[in-house]
C-alpha positions in Angstrom: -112.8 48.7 8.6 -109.9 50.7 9.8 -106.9 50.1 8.5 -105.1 50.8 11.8 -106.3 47.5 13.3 -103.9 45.6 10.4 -100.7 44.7 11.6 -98.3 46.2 9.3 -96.7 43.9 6.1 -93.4 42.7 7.3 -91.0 42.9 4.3 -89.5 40.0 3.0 -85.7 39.6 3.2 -83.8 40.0 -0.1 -83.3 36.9 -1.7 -79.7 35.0 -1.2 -77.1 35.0 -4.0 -76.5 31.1 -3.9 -73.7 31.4 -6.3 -71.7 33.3 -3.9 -72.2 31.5 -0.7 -69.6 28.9 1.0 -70.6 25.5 2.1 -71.7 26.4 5.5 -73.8 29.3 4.4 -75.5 26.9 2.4 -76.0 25.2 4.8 -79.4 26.0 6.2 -80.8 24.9 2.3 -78.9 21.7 1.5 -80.5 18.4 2.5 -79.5 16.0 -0.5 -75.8 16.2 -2.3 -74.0 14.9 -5.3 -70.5 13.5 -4.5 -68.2 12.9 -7.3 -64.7 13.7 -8.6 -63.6 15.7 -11.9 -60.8 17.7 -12.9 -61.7 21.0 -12.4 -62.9 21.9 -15.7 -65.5 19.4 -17.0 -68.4 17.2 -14.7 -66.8 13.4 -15.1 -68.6 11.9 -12.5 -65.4 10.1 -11.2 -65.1 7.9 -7.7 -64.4 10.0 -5.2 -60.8 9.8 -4.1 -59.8 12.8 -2.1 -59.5 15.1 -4.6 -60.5 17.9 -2.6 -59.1 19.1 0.9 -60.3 17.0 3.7 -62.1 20.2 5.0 -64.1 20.6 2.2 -65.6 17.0 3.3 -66.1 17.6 6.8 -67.8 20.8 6.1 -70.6 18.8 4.2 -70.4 16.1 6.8 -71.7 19.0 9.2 -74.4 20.3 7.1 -77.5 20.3 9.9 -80.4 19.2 7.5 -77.9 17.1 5.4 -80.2 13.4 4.8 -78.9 11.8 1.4 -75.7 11.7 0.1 -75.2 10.0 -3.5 -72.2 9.1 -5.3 -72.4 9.8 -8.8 -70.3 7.8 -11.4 -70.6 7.0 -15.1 -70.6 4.2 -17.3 -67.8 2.7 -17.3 -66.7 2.8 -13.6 -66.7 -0.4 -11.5 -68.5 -1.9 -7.9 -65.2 -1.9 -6.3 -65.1 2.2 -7.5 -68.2 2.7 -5.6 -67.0 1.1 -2.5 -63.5 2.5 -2.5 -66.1 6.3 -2.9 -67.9 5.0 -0.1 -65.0 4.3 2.2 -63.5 7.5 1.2 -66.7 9.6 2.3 -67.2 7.4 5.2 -64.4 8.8 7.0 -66.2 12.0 7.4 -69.7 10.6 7.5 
């Protein structure tokens, strides 16, 4: 066989830094989030309230492969939490 008949390898692109990226850049990846709120320092699983600007919400709202979006809450938290998380996201969704 001669090896000028191959087509030549194409090199793969460098792997992403994920940790680095914005929301949108993530974008392309993301088909399934976590919403919750904390405060900043620890993961509390809190209702969402608004904790975070209302662009930070649209951007996720916009994701283009974007299929599941779970609230996250722990013990202790309440049905009428959930739905006040759910109306919250809903303006964006």
């Amino acid at each position: 066989m001669d090896t000028d008949d191959l087509e030549p390898q194409q090199q793969k692109p460098a792997p992403k830094n994920l940790e680095e990226m914005s929301i949108e850049a993530l974008g392309e990846y993301t088909i399934h989030v976590h919403m919750h709120d904390n405060d900043g320092r620890s993961d509390l699983h809190q209702p969402v309230s608004g904790s975070l600007p209302d662009d930070v919400y649209r951007q996720v709202a916009t994701l283009p492969h974007l299929r599941v979006v779970d609230i996250e809450m722990r013990e202790g938290y309440t049905i009428e939490d959930a739905v006040a998380s759910r109306e919250h996201l809903e303006r964006y969704f």
